[in-house]
N, CA, C and O atoms as CSV, one atom per row, in Angstrom:
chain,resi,resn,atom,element,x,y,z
A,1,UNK,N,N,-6.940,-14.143,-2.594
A,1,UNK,CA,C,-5.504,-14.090,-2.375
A,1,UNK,C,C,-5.211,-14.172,-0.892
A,1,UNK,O,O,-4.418,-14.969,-0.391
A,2,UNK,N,N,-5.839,-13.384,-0.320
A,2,UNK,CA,C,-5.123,-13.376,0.971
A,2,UNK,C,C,-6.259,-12.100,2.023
A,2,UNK,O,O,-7.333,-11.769,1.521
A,3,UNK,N,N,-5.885,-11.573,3.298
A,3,UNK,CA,C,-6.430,-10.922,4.043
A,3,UNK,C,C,-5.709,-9.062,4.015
A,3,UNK,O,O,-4.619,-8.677,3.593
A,4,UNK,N,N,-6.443,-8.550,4.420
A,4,UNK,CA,C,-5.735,-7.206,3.976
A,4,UNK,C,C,-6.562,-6.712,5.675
A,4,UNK,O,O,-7.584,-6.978,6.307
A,5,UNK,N,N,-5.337,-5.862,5.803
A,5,UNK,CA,C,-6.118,-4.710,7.132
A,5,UNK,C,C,-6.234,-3.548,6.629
A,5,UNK,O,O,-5.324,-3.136,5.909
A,6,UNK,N,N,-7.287,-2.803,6.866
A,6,UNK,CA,C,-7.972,-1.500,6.885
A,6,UNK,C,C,-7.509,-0.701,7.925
A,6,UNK,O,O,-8.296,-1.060,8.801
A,7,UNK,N,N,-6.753,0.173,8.481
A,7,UNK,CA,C,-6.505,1.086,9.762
A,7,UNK,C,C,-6.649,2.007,9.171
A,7,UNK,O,O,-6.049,2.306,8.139
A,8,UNK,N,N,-8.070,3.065,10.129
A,8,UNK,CA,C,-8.348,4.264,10.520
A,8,UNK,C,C,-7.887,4.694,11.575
A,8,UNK,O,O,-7.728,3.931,12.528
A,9,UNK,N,N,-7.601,5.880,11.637
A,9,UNK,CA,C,-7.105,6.355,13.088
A,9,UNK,C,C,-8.186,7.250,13.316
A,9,UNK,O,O,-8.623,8.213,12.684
A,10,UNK,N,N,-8.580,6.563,14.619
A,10,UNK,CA,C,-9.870,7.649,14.946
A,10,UNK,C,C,-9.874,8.423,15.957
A,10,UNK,O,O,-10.908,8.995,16.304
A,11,UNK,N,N,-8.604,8.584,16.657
A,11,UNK,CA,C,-7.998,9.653,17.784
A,11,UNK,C,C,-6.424,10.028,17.447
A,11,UNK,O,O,-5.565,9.358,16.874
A,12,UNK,N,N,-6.372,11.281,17.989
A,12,UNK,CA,C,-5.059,12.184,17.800
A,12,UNK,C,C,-4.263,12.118,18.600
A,12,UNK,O,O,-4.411,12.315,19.806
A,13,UNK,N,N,-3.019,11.745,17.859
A,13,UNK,CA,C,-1.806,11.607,18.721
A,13,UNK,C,C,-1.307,12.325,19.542
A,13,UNK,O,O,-0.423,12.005,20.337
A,14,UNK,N,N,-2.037,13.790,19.386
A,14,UNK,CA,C,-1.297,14.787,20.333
A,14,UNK,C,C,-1.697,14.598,22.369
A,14,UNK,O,O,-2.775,14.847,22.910
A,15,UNK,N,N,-0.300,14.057,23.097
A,15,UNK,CA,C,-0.454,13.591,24.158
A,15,UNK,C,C,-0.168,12.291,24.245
A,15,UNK,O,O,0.147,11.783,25.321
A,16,UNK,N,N,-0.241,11.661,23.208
A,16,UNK,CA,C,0.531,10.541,23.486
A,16,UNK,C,C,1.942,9.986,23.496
A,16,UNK,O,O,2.492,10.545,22.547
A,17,UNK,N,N,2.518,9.447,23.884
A,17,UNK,CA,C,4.092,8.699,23.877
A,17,UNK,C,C,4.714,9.107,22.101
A,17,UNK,O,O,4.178,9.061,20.994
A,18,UNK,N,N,5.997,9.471,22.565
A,18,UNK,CA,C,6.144,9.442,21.088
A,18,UNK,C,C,6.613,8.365,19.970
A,18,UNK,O,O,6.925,8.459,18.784
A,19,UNK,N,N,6.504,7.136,21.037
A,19,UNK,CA,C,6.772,6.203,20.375
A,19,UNK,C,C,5.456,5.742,19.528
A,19,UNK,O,O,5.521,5.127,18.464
A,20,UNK,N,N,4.393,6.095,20.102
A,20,UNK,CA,C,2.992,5.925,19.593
A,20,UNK,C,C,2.805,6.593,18.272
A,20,UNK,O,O,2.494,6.101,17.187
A,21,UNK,N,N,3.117,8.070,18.679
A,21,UNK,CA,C,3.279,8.717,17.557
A,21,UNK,C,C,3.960,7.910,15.972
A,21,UNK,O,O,3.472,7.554,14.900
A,22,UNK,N,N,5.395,7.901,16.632
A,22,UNK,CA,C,6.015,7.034,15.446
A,22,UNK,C,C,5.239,5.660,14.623
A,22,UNK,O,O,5.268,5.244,13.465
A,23,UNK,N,N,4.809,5.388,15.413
A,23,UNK,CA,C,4.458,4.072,14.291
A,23,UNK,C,C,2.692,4.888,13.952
A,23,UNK,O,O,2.191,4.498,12.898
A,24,UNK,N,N,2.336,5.318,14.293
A,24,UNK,CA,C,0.855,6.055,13.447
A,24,UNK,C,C,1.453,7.118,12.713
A,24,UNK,O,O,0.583,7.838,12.224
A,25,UNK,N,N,2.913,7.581,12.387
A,25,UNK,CA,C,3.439,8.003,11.116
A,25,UNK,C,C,3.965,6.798,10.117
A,25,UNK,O,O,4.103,6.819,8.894
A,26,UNK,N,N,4.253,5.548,11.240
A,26,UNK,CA,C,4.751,5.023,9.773
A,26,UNK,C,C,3.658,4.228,9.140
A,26,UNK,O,O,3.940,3.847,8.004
A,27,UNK,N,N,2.311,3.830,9.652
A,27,UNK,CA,C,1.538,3.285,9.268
A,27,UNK,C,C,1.038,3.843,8.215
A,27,UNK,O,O,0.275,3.110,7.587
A,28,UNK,N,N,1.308,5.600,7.511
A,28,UNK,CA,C,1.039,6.690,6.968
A,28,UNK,C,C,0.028,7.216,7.268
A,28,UNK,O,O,-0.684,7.721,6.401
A,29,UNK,N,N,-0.257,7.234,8.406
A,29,UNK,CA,C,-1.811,8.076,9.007
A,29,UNK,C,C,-1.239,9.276,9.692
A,29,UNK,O,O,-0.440,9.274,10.629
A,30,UNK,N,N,-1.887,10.523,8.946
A,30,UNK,CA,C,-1.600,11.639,9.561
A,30,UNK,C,C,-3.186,12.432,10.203
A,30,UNK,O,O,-3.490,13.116,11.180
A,31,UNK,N,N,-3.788,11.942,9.179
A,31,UNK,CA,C,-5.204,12.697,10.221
A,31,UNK,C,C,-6.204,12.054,10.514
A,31,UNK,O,O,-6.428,11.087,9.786
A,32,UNK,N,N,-6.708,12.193,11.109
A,32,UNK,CA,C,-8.219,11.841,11.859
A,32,UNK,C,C,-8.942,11.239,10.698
A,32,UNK,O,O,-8.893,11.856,9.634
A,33,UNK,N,N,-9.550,10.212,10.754
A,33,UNK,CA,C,-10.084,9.649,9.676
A,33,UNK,C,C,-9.352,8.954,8.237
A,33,UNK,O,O,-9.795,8.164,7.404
A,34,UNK,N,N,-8.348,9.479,8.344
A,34,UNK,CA,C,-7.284,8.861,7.563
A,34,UNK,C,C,-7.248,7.208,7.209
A,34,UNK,O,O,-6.975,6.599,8.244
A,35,UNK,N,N,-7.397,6.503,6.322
A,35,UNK,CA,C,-7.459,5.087,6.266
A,35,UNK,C,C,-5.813,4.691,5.242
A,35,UNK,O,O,-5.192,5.383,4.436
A,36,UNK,N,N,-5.642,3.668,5.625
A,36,UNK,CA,C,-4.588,2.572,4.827
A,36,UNK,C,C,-5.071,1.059,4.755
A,36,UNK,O,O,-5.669,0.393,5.600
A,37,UNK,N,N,-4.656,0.749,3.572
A,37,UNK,CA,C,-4.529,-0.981,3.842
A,37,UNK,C,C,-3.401,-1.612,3.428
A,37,UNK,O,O,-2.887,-1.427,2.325
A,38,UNK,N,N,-2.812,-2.679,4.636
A,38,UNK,CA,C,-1.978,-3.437,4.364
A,38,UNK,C,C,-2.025,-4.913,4.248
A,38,UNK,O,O,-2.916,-5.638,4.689
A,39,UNK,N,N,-1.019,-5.251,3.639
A,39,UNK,CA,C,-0.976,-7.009,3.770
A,39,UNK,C,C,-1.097,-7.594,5.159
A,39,UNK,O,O,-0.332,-7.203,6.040
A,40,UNK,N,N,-2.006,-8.496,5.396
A,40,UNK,CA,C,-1.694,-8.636,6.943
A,40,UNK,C,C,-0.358,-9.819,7.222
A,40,UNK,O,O,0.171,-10.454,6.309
A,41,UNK,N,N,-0.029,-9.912,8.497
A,41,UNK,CA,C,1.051,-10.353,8.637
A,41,UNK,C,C,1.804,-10.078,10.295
A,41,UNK,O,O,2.018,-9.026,10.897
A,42,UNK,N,N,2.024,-11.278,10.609
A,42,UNK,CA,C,3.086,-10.922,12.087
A,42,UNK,C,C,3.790,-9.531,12.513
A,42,UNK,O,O,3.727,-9.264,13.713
A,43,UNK,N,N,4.399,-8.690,11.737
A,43,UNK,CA,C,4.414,-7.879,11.691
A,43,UNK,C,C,3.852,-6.152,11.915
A,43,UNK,O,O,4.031,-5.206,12.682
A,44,UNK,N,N,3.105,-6.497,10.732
A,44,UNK,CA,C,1.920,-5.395,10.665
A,44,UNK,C,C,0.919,-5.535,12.045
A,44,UNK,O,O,0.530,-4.605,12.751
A,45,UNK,N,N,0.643,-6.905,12.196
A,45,UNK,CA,C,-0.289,-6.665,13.308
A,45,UNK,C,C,0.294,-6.279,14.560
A,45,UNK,O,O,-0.405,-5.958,15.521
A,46,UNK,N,N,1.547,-6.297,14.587
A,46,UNK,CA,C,2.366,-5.610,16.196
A,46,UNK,C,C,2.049,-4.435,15.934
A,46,UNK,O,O,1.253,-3.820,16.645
A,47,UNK,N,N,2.706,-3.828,14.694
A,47,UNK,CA,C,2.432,-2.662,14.868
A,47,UNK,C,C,1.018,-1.857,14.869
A,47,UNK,O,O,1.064,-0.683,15.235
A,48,UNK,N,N,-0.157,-2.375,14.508
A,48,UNK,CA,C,-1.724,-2.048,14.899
A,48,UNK,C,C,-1.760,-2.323,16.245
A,48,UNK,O,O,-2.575,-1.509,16.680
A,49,UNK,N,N,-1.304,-3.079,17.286
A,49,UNK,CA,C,-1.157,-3.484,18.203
A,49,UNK,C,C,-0.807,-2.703,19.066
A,49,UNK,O,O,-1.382,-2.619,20.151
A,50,UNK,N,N,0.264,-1.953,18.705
A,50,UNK,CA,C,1.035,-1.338,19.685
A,50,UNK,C,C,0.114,0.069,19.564
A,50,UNK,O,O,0.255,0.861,20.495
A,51,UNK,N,N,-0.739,0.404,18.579
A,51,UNK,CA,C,-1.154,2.102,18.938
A,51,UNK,C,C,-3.143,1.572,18.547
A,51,UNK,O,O,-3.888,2.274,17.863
A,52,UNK,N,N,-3.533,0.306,19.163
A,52,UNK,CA,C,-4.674,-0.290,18.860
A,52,UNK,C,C,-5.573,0.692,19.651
A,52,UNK,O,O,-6.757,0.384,19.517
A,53,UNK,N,N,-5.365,1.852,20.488
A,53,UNK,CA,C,-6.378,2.347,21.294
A,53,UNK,C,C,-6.784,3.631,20.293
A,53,UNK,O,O,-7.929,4.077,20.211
A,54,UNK,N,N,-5.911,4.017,19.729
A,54,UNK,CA,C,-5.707,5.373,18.395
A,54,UNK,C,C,-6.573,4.662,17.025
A,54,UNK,O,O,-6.837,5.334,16.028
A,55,UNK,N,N,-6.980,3.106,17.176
A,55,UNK,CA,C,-6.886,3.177,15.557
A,55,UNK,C,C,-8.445,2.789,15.020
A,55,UNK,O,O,-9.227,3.171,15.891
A,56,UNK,N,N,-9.018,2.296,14.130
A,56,UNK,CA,C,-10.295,1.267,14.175
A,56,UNK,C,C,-9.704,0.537,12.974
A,56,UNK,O,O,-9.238,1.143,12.009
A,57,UNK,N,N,-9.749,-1.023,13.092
A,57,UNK,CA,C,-8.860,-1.666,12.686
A,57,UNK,C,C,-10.108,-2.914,11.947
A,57,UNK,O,O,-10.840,-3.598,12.662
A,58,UNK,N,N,-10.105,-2.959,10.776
A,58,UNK,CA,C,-11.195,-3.733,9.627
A,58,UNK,C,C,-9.896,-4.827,8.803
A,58,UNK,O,O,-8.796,-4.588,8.305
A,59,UNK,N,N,-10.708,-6.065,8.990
A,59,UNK,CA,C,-10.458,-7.552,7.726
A,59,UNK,C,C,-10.927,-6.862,6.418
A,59,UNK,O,O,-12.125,-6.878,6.137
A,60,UNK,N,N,-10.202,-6.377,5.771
A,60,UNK,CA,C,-10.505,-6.833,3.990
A,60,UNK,C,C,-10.328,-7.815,2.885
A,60,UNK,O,O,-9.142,-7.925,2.575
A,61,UNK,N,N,-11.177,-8.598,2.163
A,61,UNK,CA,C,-10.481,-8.934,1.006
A,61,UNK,C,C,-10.053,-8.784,0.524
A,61,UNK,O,O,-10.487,-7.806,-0.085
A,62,UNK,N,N,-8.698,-9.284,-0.057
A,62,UNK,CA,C,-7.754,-8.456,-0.535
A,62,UNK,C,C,-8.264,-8.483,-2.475
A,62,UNK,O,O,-8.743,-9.502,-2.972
A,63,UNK,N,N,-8.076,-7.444,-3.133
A,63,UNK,CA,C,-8.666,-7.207,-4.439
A,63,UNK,C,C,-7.938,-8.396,-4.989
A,63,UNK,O,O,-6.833,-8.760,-4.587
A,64,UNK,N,N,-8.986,-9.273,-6.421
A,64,UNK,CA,C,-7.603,-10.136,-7.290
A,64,UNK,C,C,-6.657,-8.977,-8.013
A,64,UNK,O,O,-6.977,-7.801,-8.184
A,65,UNK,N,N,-5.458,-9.591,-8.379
A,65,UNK,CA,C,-4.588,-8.945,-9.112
A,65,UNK,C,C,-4.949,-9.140,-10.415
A,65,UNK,O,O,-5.549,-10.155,-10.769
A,66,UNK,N,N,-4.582,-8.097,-11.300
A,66,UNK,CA,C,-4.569,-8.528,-12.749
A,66,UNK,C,C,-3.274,-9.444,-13.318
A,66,UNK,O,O,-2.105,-9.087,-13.164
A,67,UNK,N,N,-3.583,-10.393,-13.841
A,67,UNK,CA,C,-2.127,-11.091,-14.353
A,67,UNK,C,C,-1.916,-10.623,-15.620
A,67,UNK,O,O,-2.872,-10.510,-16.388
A,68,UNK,N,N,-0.430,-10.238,-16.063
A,68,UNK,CA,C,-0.034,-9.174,-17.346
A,68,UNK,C,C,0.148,-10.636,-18.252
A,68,UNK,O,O,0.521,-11.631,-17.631
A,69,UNK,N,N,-0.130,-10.743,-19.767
A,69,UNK,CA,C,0.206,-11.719,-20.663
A,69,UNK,C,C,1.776,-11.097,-21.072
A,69,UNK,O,O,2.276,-9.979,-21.192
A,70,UNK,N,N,2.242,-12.578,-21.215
A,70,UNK,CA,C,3.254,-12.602,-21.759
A,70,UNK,C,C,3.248,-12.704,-23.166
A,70,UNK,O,O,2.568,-13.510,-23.801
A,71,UNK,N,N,4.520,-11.333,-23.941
A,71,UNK,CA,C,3.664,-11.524,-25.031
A,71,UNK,C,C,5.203,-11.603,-25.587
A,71,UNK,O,O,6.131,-11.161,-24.910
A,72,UNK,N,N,5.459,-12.379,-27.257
A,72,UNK,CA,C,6.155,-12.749,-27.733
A,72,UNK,C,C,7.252,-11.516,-28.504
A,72,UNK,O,O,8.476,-11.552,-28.629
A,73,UNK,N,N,6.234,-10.438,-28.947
A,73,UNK,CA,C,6.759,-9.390,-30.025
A,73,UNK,C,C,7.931,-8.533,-28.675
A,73,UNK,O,O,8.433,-8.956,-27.634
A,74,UNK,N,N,7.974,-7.219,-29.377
A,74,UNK,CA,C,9.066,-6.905,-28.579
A,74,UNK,C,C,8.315,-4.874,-29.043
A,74,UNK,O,O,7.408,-4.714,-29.860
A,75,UNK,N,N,8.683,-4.229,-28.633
A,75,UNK,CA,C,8.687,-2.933,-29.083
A,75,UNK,C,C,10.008,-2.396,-29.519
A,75,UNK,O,O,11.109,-2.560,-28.992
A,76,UNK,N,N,9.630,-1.616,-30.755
A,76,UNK,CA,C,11.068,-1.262,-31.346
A,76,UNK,C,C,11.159,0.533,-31.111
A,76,UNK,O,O,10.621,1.444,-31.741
A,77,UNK,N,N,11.853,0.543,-30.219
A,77,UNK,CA,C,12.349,2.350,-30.066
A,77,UNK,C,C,11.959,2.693,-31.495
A,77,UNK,O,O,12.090,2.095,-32.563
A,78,UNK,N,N,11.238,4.309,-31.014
A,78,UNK,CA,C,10.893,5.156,-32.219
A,78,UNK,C,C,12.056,5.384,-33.079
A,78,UNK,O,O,11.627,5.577,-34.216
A,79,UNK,N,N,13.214,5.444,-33.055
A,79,UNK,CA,C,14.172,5.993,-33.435
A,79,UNK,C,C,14.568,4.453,-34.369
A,79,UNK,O,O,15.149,4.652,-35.436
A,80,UNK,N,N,14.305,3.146,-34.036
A,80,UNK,CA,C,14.846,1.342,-34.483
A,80,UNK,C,C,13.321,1.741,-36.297
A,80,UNK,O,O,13.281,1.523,-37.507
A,81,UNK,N,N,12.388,2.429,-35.149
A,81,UNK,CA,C,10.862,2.017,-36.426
A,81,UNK,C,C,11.090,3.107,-37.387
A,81,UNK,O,O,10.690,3.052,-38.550
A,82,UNK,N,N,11.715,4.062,-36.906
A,82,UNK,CA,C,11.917,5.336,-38.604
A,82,UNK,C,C,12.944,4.885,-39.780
A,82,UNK,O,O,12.879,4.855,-41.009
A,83,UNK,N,N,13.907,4.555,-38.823
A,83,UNK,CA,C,15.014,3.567,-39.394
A,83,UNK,C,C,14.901,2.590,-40.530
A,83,UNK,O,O,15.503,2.542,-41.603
A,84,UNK,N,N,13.804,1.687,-39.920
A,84,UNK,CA,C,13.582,0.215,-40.873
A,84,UNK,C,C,12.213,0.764,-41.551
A,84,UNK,O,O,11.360,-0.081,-41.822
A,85,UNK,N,N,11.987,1.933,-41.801
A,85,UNK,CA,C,10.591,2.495,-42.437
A,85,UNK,C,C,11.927,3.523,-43.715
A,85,UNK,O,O,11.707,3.661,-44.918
A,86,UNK,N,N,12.666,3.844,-43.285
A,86,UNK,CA,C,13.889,4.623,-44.427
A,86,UNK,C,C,14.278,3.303,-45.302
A,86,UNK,O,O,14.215,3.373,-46.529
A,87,UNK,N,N,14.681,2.100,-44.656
A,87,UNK,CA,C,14.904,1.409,-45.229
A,87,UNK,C,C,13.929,0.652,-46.667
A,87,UNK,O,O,14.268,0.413,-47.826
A,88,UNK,N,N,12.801,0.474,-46.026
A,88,UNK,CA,C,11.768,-0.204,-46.782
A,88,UNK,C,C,11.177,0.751,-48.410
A,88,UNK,O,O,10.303,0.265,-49.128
């Protein structure tokens, strides 16, 4: 599918800028060793960018997805199936 980033944060924010801070909260890393993965992208990589001295930063493959079948029937509320079971 595509490339995925891995960010660990392998140093503590305490002492740094708090703008630093902010984006190693929004990346959702709160502790030491802490990992995430995201889609990579223009974006995402500014923001690894901007706190790249705090982080250790890994290429993943990104997993395949499962594709759901489309299926024709329908489910009938418990309350539609007691109904047409009174009936029968």
């Amino acid at each position: 599918m595509g490339v995925k980033l891995r960010v660990t944060l392998i140093k503590s924010t305490v002492g740094t800028n708090p703008s630093a801070r902010g984006t190693v909260r929004a990346l959702g890393l709160r502790r030491i060793g802490q990992s995430a993965e995201f889609d990579d992208g223009p974006a995402m990589r500014g923001q690894v960018r901007a706190v790249r001295y705090l982080l250790d930063i890994e290429e993943v493959a990104a997993a395949p997805t499962k594709k759901k079948r489309a299926t024709a029937t329908t489910r009938k509320s418990s309350a539609a199936a007691k109904k047409e079971e009174a009936e029968s």
